[in-house]
GUKOL-385941 format. One record per residue: residue in one letter; x, y, z of N, C-alpha, C, CB in turn. Coordinates in steps of 0.1 Angstrom, whole numbers. Glycine has a CB too. Layout:
<"A", <X, Y, Z>, <X, Y, Z>, <X, Y, Z>, <X, Y, Z>>
...
This chain:
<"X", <8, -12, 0>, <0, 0, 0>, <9, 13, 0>, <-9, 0, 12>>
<"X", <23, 15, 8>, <30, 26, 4>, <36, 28, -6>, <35, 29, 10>>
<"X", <36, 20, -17>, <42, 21, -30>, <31, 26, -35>, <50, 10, -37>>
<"X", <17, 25, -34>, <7, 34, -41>, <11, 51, -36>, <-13, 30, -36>>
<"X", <12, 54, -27>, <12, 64, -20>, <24, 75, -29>, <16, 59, -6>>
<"X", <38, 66, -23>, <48, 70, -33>, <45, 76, -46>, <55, 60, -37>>
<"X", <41, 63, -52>, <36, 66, -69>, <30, 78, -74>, <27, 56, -74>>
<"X", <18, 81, -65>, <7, 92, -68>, <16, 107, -59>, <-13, 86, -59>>
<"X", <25, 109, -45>, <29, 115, -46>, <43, 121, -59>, <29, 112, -35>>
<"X", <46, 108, -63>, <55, 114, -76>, <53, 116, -90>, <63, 107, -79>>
<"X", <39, 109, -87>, <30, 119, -99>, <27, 131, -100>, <20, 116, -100>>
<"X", <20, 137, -88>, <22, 154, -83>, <29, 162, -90>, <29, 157, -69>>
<"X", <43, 156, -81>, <50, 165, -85>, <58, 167, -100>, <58, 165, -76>>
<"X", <57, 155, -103>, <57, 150, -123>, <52, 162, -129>, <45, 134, -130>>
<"X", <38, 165, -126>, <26, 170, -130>, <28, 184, -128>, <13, 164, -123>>
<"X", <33, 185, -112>, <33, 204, -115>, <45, 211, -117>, <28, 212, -102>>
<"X", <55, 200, -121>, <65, 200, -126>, <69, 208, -141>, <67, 188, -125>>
<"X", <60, 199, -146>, <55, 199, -164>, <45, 211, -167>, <44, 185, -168>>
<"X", <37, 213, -157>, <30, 225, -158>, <34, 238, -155>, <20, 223, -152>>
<"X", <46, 238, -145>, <50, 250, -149>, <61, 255, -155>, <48, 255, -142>>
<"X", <67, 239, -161>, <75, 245, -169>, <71, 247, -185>, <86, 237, -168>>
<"X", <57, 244, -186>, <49, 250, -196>, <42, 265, -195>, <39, 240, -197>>
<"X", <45, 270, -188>, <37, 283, -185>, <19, 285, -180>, <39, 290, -201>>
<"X", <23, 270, -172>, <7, 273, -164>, <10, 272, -151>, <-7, 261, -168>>
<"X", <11, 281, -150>, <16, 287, -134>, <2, 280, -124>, <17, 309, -134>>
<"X", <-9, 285, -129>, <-19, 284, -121>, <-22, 268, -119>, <-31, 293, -128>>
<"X", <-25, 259, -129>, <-24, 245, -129>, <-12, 237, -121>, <-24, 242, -142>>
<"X", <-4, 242, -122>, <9, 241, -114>, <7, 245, -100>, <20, 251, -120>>
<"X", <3, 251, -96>, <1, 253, -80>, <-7, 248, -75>, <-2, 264, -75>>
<"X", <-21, 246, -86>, <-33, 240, -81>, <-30, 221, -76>, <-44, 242, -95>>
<"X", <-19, 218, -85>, <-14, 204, -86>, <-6, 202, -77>, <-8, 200, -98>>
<"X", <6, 213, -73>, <15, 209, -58>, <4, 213, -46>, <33, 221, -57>>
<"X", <-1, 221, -48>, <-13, 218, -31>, <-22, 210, -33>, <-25, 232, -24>>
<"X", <-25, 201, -45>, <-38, 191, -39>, <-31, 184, -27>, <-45, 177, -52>>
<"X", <-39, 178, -19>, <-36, 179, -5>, <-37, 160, -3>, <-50, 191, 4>>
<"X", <-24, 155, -16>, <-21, 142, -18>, <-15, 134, -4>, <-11, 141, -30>>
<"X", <-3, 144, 4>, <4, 139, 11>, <-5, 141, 24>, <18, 143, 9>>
<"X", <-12, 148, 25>, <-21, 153, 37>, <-29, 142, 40>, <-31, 164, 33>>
<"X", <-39, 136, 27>, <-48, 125, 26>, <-40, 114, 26>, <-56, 124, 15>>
<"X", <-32, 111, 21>, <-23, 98, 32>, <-22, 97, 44>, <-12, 97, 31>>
<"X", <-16, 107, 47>, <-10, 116, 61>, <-28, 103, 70>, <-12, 146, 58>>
<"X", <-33, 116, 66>, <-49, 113, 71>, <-52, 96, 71>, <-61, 122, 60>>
<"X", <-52, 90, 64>, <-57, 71, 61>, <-43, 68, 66>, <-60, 62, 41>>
<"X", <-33, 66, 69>, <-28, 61, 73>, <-26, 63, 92>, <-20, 61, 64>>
<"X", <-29, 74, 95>, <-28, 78, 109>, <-47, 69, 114>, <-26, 102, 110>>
<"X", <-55, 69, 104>, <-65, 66, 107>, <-62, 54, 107>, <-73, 69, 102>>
<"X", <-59, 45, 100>, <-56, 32, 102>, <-54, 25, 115>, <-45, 30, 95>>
<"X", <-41, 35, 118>, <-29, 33, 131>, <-36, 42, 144>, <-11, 41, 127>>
<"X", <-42, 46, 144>, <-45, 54, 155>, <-57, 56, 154>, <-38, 65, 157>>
<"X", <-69, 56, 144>, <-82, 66, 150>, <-85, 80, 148>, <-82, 66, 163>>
<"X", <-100, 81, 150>, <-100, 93, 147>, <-95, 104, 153>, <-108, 96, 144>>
<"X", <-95, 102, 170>, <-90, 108, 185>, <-75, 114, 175>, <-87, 93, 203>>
<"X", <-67, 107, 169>, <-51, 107, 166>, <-53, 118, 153>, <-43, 89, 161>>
<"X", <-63, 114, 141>, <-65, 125, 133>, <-65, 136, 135>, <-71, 125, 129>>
<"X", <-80, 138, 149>, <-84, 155, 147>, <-71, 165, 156>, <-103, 158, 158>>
<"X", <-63, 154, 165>, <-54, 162, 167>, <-41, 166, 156>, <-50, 158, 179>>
<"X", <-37, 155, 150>, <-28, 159, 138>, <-35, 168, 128>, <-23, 147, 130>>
<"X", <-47, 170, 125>, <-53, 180, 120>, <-53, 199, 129>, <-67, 174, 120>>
<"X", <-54, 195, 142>, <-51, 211, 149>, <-36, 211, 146>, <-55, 213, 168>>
<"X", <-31, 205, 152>, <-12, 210, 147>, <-11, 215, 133>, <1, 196, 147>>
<"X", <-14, 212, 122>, <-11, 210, 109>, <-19, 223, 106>, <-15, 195, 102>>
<"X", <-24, 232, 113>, <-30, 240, 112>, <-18, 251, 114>, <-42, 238, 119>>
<"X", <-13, 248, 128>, <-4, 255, 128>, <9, 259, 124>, <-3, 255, 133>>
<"X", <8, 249, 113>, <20, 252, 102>, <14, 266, 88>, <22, 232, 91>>
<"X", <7, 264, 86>, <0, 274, 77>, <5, 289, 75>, <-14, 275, 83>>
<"X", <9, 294, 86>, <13, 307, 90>, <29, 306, 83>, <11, 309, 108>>
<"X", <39, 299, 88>, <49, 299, 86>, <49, 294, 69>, <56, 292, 97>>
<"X", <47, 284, 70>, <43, 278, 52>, <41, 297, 41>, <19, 265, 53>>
<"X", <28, 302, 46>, <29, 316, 39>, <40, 323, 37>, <20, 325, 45>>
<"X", <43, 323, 54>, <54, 337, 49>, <73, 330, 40>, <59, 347, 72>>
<"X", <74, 312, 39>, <80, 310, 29>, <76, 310, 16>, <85, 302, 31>>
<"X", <64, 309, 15>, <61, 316, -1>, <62, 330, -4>, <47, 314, -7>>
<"X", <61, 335, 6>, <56, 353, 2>, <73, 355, 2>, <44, 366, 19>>
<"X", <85, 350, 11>, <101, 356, 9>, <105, 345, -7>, <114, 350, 28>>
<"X", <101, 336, -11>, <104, 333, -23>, <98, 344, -35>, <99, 318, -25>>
<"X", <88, 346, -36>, <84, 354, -44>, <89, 372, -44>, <69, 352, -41>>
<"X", <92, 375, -35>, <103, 387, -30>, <115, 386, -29>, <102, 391, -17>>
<"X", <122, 374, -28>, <137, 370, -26>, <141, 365, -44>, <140, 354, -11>>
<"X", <134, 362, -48>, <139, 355, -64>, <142, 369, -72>, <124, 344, -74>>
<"X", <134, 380, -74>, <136, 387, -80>, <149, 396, -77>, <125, 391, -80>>
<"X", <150, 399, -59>, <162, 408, -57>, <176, 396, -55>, <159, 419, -42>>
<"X", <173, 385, -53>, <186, 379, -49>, <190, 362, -57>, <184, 378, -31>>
<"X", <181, 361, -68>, <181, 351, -76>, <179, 337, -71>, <192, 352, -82>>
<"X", <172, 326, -78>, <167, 317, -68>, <174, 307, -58>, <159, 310, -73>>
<"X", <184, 306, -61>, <186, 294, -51>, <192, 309, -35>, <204, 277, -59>>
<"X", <199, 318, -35>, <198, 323, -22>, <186, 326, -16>, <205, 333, -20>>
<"X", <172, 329, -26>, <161, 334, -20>, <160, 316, -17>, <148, 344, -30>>
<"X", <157, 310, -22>, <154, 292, -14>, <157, 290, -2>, <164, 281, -20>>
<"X", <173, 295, -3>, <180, 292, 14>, <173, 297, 25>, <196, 298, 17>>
<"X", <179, 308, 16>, <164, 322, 26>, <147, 317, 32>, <158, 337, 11>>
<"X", <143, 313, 25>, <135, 310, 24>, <129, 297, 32>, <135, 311, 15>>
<"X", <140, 288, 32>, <139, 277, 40>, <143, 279, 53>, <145, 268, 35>>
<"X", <150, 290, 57>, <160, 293, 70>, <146, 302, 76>, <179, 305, 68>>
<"X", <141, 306, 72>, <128, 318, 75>, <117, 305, 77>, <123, 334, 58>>
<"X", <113, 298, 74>, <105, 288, 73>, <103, 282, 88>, <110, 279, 62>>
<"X", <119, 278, 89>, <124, 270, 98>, <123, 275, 111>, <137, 267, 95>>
<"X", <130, 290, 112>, <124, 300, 123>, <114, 300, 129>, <123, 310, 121>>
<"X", <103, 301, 116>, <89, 302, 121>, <81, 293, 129>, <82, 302, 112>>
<"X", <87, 280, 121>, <84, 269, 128>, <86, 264, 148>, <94, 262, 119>>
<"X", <99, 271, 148>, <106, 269, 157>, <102, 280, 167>, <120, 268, 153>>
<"X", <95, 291, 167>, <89, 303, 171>, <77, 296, 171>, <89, 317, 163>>
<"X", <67, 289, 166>, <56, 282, 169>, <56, 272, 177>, <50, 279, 160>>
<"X", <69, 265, 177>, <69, 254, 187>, <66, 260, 202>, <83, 246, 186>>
<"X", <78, 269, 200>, <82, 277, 215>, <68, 282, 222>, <93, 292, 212>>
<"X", <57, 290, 210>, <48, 295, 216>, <34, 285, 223>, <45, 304, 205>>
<"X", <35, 272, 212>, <25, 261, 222>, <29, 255, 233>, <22, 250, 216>>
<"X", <41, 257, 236>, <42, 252, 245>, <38, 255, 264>, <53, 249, 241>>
């Protein structure tokens, strides 16, 4: 069953791969957020744990959302002034922060 999983996650990214290196930006984004690894994420925690185990991996996963934005919003700002792979780093180091500022704050 995780080699289906695999497969269709590397299909994704096949797909929004192709799409935006065709100039469909919009199909391309629409294809990296369908929410493939989530719905796994989801049947397999259900499997193993229940729904009690879901709805809470569902509140956390919420609190990624915030930080997730503000690495798209510094890629889209950082590519133009600093070309992409330092905006990337950037971008992943800012990500990472956020992350790590949200940990600090649930706790």
């Amino acid at each position: 069953m995780p080699c289906i999983f695999y497969w269709g996650v590397g299909t994704i990214v096949s797909v929004s791969t192709y799409l935006g290196s065709q100039g469909k930006s919009f199909l391309a984004a629409f294809a990296s957020t369908f929410p493939a690894i989530t719905g796994a994420t989801f049947i397999l925690i259900y499997l193993n744990g229940g729904n009690d185990a879901i709805v809470s991996y569902a509140k956390y996963l919420l609190w990624f959302v915030p930080p997730w934005m503000i690495y798209v919003t510094a890629m889209i700002i950082g590519i133009p002034h600093f070309g992409f792979w330092p905006a990337m780093v950037g971008s992943l180091v800012l990500y990472m922060g956020c992350v790590g500022t949200v940990k600090l704050w649930l706790r």
